[in-house]
C-alpha positions as CSV (number, residue, x, y, z in Angstrom):
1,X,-58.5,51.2,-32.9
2,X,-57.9,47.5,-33.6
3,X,-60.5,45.2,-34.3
4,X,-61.4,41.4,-34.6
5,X,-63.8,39.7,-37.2
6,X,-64.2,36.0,-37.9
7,X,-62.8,35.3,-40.9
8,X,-62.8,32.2,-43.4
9,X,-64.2,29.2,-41.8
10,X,-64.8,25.2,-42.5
11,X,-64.9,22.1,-41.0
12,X,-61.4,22.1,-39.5
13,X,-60.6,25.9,-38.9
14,X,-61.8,29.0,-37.3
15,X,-59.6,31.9,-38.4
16,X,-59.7,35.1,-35.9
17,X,-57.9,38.2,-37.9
18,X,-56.8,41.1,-35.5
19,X,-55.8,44.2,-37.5
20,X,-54.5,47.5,-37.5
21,X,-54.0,48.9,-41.0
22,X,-54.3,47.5,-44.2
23,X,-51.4,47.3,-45.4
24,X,-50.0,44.3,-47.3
25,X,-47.1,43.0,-45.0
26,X,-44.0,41.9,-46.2
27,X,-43.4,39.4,-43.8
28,X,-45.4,37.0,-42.0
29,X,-44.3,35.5,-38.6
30,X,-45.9,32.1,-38.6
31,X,-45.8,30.2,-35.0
32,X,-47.0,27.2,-33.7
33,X,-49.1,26.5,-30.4
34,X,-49.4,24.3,-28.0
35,X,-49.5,25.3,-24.3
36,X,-47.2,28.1,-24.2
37,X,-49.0,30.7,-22.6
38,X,-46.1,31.4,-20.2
39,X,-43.9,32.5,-23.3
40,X,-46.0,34.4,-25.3
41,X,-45.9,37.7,-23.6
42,X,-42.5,37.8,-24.3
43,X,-42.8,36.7,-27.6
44,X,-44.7,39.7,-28.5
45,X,-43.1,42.0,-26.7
46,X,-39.8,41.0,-29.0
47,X,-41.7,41.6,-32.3
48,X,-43.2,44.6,-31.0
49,X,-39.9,46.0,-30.7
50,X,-38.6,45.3,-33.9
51,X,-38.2,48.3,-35.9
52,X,-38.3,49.4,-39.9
53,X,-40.3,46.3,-41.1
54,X,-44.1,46.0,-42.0
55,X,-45.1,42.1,-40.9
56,X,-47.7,40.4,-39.2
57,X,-47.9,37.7,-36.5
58,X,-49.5,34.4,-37.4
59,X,-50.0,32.0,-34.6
60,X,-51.6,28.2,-35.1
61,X,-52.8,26.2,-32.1
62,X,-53.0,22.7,-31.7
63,X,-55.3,22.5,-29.5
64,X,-54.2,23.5,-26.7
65,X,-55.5,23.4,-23.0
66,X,-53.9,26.0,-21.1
67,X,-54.2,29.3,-21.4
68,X,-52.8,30.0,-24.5
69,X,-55.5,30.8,-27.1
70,X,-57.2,33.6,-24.8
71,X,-53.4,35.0,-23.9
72,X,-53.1,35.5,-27.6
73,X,-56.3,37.1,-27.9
74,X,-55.5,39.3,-25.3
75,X,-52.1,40.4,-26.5
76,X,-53.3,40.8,-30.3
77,X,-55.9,43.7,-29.0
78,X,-53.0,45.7,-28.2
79,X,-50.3,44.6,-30.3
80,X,-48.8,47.1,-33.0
81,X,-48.9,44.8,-35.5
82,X,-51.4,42.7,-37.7
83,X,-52.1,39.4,-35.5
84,X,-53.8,36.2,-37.1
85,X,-55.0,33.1,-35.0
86,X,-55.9,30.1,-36.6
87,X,-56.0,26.6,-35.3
88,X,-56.1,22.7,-36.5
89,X,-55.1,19.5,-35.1
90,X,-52.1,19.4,-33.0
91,X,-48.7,18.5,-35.0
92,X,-45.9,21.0,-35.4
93,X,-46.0,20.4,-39.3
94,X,-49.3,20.3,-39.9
95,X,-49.9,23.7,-37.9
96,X,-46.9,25.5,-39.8
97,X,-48.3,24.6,-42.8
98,X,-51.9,26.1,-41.8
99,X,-50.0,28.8,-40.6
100,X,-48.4,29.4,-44.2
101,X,-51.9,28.9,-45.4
102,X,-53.5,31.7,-43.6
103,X,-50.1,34.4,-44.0
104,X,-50.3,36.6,-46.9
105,X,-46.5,38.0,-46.3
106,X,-44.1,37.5,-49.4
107,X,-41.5,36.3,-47.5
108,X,-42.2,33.8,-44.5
109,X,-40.4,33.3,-41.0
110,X,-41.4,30.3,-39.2
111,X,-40.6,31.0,-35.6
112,X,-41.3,29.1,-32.5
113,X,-43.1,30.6,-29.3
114,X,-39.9,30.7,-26.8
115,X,-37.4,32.4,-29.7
116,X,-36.6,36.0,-28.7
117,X,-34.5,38.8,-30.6
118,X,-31.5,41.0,-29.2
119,X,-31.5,43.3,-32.3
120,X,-34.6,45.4,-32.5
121,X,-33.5,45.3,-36.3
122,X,-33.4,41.8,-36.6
123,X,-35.9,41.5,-39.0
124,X,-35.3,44.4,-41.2
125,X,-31.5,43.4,-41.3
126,X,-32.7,40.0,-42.8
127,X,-34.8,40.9,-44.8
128,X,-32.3,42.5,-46.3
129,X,-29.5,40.0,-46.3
130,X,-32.0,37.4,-47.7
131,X,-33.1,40.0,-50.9
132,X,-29.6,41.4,-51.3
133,X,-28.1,37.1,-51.9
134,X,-31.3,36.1,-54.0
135,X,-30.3,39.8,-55.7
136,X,-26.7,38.5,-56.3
137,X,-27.7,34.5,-56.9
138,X,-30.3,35.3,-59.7
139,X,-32.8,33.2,-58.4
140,X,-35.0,32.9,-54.8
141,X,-33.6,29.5,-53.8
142,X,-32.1,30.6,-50.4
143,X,-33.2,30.0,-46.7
144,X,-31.9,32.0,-44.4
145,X,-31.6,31.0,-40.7
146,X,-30.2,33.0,-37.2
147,X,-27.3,32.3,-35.0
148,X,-28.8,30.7,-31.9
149,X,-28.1,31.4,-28.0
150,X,-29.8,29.1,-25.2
151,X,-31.0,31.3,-22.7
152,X,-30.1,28.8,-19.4
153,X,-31.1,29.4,-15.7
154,X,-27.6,28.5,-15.1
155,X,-25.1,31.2,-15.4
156,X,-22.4,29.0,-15.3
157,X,-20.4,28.0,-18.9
158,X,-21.2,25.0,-20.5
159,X,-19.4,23.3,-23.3
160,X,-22.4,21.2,-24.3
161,X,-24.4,24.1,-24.9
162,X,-21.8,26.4,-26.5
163,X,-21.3,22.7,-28.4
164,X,-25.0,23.6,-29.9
165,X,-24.5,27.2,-30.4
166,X,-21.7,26.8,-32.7
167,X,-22.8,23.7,-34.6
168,X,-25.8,26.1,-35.2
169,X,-23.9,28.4,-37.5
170,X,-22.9,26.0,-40.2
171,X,-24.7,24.7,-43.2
172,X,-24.0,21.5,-43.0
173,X,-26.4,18.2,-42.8
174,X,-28.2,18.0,-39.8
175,X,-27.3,21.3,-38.2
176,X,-30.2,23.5,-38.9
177,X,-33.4,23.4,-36.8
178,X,-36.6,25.1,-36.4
179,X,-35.3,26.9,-33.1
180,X,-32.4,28.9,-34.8
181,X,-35.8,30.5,-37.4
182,X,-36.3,29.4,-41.2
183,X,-37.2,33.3,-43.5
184,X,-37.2,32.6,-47.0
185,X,-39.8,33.9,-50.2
186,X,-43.1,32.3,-50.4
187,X,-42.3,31.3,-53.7
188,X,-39.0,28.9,-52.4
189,X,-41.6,27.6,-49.5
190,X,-44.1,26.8,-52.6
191,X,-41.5,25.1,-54.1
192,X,-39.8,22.9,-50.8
193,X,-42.8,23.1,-48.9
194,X,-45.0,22.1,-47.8
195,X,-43.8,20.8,-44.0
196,X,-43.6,16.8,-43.7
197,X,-46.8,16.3,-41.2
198,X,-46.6,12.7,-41.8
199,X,-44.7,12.5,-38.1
200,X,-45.0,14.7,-34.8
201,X,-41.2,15.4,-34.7
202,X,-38.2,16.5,-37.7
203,X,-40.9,18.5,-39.6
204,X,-38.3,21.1,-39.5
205,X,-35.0,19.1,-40.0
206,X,-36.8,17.6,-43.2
207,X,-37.2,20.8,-44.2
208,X,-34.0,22.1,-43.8
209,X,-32.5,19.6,-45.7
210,X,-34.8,19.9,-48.6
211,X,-33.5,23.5,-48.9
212,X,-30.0,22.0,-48.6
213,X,-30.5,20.0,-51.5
214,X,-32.8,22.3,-53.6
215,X,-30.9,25.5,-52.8
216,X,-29.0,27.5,-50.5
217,X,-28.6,28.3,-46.6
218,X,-27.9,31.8,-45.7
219,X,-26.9,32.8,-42.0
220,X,-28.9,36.1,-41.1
221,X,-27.6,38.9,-39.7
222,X,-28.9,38.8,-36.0
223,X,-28.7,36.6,-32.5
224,X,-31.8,34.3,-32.0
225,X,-32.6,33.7,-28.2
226,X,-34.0,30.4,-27.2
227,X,-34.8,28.5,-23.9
228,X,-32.7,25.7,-23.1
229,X,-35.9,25.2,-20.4
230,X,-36.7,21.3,-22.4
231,X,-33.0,20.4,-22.4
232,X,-32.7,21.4,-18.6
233,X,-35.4,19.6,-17.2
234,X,-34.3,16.7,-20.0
235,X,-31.0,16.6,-19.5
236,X,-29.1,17.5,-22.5
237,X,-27.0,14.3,-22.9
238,X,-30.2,12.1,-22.5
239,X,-32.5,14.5,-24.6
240,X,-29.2,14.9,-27.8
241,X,-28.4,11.1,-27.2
242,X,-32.0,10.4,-28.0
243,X,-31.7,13.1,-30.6
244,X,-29.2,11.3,-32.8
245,X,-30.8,7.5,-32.6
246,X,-33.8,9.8,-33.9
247,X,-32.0,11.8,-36.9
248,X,-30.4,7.9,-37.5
249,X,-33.9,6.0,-38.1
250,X,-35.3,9.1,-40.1
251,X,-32.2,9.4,-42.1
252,X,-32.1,5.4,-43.0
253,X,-35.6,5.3,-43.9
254,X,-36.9,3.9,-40.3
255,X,-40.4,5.9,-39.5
256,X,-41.8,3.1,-38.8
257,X,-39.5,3.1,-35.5
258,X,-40.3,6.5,-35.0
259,X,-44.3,5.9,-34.9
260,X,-44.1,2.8,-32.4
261,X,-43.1,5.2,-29.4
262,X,-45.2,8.3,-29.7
263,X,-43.5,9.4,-26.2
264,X,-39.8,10.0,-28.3
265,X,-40.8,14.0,-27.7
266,X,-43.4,14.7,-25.6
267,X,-44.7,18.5,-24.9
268,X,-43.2,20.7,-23.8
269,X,-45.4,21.3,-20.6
270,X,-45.3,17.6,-19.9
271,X,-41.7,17.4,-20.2
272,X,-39.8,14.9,-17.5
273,X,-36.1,13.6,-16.5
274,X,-35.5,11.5,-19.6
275,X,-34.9,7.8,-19.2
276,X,-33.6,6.2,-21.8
277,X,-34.0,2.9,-20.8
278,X,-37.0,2.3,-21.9
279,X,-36.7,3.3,-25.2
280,X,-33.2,1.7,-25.9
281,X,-34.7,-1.6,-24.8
282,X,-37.9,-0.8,-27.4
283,X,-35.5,0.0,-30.4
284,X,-33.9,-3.7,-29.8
285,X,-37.1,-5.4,-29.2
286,X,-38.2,-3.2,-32.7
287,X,-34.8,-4.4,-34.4
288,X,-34.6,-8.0,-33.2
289,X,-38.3,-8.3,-35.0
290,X,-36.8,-8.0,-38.0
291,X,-36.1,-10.3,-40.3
292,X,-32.2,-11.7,-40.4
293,X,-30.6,-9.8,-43.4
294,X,-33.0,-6.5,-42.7
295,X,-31.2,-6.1,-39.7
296,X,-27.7,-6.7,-41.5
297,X,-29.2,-3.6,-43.5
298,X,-30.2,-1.5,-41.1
299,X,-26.7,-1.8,-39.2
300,X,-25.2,-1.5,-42.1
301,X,-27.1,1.8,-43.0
302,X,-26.4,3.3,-39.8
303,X,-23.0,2.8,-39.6
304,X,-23.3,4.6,-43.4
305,X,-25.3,7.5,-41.6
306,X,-23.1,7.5,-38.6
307,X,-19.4,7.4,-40.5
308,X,-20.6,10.3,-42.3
309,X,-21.6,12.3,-39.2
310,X,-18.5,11.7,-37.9
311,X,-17.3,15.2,-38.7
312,X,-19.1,16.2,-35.6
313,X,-16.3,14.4,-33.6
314,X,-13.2,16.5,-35.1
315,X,-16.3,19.7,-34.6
316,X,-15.9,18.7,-31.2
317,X,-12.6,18.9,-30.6
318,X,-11.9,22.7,-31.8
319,X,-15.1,24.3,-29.9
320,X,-13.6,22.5,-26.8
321,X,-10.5,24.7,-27.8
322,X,-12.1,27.9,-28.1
323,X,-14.9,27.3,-25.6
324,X,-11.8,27.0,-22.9
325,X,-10.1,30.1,-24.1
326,X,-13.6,31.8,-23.7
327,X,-14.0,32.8,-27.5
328,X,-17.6,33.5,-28.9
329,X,-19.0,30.4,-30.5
330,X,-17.6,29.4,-34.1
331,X,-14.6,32.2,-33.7
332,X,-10.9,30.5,-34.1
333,X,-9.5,28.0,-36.1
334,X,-11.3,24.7,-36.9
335,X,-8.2,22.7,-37.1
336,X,-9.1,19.5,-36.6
337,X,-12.6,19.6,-38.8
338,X,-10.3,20.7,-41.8
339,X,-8.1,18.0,-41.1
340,X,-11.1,15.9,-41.0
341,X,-12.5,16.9,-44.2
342,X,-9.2,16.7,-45.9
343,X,-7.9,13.3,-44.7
344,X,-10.2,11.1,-42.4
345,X,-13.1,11.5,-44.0
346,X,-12.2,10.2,-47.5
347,X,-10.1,7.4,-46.0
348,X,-13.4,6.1,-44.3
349,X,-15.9,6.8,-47.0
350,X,-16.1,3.1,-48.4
351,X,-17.7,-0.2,-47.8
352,X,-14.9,-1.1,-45.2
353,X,-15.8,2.1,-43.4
354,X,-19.2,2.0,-43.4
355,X,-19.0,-1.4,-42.2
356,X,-16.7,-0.6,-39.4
357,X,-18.4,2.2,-38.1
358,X,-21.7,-0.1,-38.2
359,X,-20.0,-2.4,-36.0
360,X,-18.8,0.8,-33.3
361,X,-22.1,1.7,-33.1
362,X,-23.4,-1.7,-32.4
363,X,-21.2,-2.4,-29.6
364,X,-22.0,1.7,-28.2
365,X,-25.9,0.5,-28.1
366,X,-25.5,-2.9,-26.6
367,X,-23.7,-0.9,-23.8
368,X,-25.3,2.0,-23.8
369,X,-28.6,-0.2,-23.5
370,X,-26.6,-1.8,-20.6
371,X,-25.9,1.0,-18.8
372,X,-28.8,2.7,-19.2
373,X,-30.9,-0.5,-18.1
374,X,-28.5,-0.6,-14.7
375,X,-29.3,3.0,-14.0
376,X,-33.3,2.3,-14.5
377,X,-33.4,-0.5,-12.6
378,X,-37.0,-0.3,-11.2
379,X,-38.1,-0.6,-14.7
380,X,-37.2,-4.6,-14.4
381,X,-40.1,-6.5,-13.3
């Protein structure tokens, strides 16, 4: 029989603690909340049918104003595993670390509420994988994270997205997310952790390159499913366009920026056709305010950032070869990013290069902030 008793409480949390043994768990699932009762179901439906692992389910809400909370209630009565609902103010950071707070698992999976597994021993196989590297490494500094899928309404094959999916199996900066799943030890998380709350948005991505730098990225042994619903109803060149203007600013030390337009990623329930107008024509007004050499630095930083993403560019060019010969994402030769590596990239990493790819990415936001501004039209009054 499962039961529910009110746990620990204070001034900002009421912790609700469904059980149905006692057992310690080895895992703890931690996922944020926020007006996703339509994909919760499934979410415990996938962990329900995950076999071989002792774990429980930790779920933070923000807040939210749907249905959520009382679905989660609901499904923990019945769920086969161990369910914990907590809750503070909303913020994806701030709720994964209250999540972490509340787990009492060993070893931590931060998930989010749409992610679903094809491999019912998903997490027993990495689980595995993660204890059998920090068996062979000598130490606990590892990460792992899953290859990713985007579950589409469209059946048709899309280069952007298979773009994604491969760029989603490599280690490199920038390319790991909270929607391919972060599992490593509590102790690592102790030691990277906690989760940058400071902003709504990149809680993850900051993450992720903490462990980077600190330690070591594994890619686990199973498929993560994720809907592509935010970059459909988006659209996925406005949502990655505004993406990588985002990564830029955090990267170069720009918050600031990132705090004057809250609306940069809005929930996902009030998600709406991007226009980027608007906010290209903010970031100038933003940049413009500054004073005359700050903005000489700030180009020149971005062109810095920018010439040392430029990998992503040769990346391009071999998933458009295998994507057209209909090869499973990251299979085949990467040609051209070895070339890259090799050749291009040291001949570019200098001032010169830095400089010139500062002054490309100038001229591709005056135009871009052009074009976008021609396509928005009614937003000139």
């Amino acid at each position: 029989m499962s039961s529910c008793r009110a746990a620990r409480k204070d001034s900002r949390v009421q912790q609700e603690v469904y059980e149905k043994t006692a057992y310690k768990p080895e895992l703890s699932v931690i996922v944020p909340l926020y007006n996703e009762s339509g994909t919760l179901e499934s979410l415990f439906r996938t962990l329900a049918e995950q076999l071989e692992v002792l774990f429980e389910l930790v779920v933070c809400d923000g807040g939210s104003t749907d249905a959520s909370v009382a679905t989660v209630r609901s499904l923990a009565e019945s769920a086969p595993f161990p369910v914990t609902l907590t809750g503070c103010k909303k913020g994806r950071g701030l709720q994964l670390n209250t999540g972490a707070a509340a787990s009492r698992g060993t070893t931590l999976l931060f998930l989010h509420a749409d992610s679903l597994f094809t491999d019912r021993h998903a997490l027993r196989n990495s689980l595995d994988a993660l204890a059998a590297e920090i068996s062979a490494s000598g130490n606990d500094r590892l990460a792992g994270h899953y290859t990713l899928r985007f579950v589409r309404s469209s059946a048709t094959p899309s280069w952007g997205y298979y773009y994604y999916e491969c760029k989603a199996r490599l280690h490199r900066s920038g390319c790991i997310h909270g929607d391919q799943g972060l599992l490593l030890r509590r102790t690592f998380f102790n030691a990277v952790g906690p989760f940058d709350a400071s902003l709504p948005i990149l809680e993850d991505t900051r993450l992720a390159e903490t462990i980077r730098r600190k330690g070591k990225w594994l890619l686990l042994p199973a498929e993560l499913l994720t809907s592509a619903r935010r970059f459909e109803i988006e659209g996925l060149a406005e949502r990655q366009t505004l993406n990588a203007i985002i990564f830029n600013f955090a990267a170069i030390g720009r918050d600031d920026f990132l705090r004057e337009i809250p609306q940069l990623y809005s929930c996902q329930d009030r998600s709406r056709r991007l226009r980027l107008a608007p906010f290209f024509r903010r970031f100038r007004e933003l940049i413009r305010g500054l004073p005359w050499r700050e903005r000489l630095g700030l180009w020149y930083a971005t062109g810095a950032y920018v010439r040392g993403n430029a990998w992503q560019l040769a990346f391009a060019l071999d998933t458009r070869r295998t994507f057209h010969r209909g090869m499973p994402p990251i299979e085949g030769s990467a040609a051209f990013l070895a070339c890259y590596d090799r050749y291009l990239d040291r001949l570019t990493d200098h001032a010169p290069g830095r400089l010139a790819a500062a002054l490309l990415v100038r001229l591709w936001f005056e135009l871009t902030c052009l074009v976008a501004s021609l396509r928005d039209k009614p937003d000139h009054k």
